[in-house]
C-alpha positions in Angstrom: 0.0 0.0 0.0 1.2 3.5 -1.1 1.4 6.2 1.9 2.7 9.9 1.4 4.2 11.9 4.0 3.9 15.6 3.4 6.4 17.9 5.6 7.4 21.4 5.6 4.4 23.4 6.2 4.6 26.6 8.7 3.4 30.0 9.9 4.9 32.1 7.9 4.3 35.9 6.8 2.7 37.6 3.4 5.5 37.4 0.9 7.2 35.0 2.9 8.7 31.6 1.5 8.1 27.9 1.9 8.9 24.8 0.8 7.1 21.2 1.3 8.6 17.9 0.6 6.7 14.5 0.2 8.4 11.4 0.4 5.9 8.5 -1.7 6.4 4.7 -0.5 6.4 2.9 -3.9 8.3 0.7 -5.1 8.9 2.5 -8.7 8.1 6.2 -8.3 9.4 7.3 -11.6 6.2 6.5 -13.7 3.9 8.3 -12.1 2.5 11.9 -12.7 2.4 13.7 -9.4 0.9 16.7 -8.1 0.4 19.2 -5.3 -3.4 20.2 -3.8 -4.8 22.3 -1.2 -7.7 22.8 0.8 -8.6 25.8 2.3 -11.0 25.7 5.3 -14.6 25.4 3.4 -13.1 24.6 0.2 -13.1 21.7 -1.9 -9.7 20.2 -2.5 -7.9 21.4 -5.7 -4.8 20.8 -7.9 -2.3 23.6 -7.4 0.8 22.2 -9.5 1.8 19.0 -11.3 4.9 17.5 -12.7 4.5 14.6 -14.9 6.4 11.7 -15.5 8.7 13.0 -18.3 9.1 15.8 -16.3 6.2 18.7 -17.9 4.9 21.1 -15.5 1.4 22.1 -14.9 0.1 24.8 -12.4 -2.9 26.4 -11.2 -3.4 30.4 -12.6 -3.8 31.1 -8.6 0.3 30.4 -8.0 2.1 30.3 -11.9 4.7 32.3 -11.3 4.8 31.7 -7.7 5.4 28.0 -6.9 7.7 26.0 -8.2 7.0 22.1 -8.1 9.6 19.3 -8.8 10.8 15.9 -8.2 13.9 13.6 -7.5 12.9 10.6 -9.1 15.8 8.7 -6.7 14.5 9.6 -3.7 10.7 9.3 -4.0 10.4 12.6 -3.4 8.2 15.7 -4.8 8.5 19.1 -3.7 6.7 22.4 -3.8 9.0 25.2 -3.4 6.6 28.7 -2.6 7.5 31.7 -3.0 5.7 35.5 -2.3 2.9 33.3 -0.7 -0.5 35.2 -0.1 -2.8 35.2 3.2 -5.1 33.0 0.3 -2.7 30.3 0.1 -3.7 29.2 3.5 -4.6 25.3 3.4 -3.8 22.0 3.6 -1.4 21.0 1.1 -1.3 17.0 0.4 0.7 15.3 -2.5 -0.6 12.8 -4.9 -0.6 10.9 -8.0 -3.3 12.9 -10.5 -5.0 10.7 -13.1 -8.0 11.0 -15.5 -9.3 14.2 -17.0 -10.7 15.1 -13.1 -7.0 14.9 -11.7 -8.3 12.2 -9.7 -6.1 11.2 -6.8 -4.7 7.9 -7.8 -3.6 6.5 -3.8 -5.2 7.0 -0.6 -4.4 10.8 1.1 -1.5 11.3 3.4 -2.2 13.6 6.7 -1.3 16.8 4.6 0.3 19.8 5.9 -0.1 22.8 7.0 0.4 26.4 5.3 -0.7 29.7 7.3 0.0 32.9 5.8 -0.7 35.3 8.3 1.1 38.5 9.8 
């Protein structure tokens, strides 16, 4: 069974920086798409950025230009680096595998973390 840890979540002020790691137990990591979400309290859970398997990149209008998502195949590891984050960017960020048309979440959800942007 597939579990993702997500880490590197924080208080952190308006403009401020952050960066989130998830670490994917599979045994071959490489061939799958994977992607970042969020949920904001009250909020439905959405797609913020994806990186494929051949390495294409894919982000939500809300944070192109501000986050930066990749991978290190090696370690089973995807990360979201964030940059000039916004009080709106508060949420629960969780990693997954996206699938289907829907981004559907291909493995059950890790326990997310959290990102407060607050001053």
């Amino acid at each position: 069974q597939v579990q993702l840890a997500e880490s590197g979540g924080g208080l952190v002020q308006p403009g401020g920086s952050l960066r989130l790691s998830c670490v994917a137990s599979m045994r071959i990591f490489s061939v799958y798409d994977m992607g970042w979400y969020r949920q904001a309290p009250g909020k439905q859970r959405e797609l913020v950025a994806a990186i494929t398997s051949g390495g294409n990149l894919n982000y939500a209008d809300s944070v192109k230009g501000r986050f930066t998502i990749s991978r290190v195949n090696a370690k089973n590891t995807v990360y979201l680096q964030m940059n000039s984050l916004k009080p709106e960017d508060t949420a629960v960020y969780y990693c997954n595998a996206p699938t289907g048309g829907n981004y559907s979440p291909r493995f059950n959800w890790g326990q997310g973390t959290q990102v407060t942007v607050s001053s």
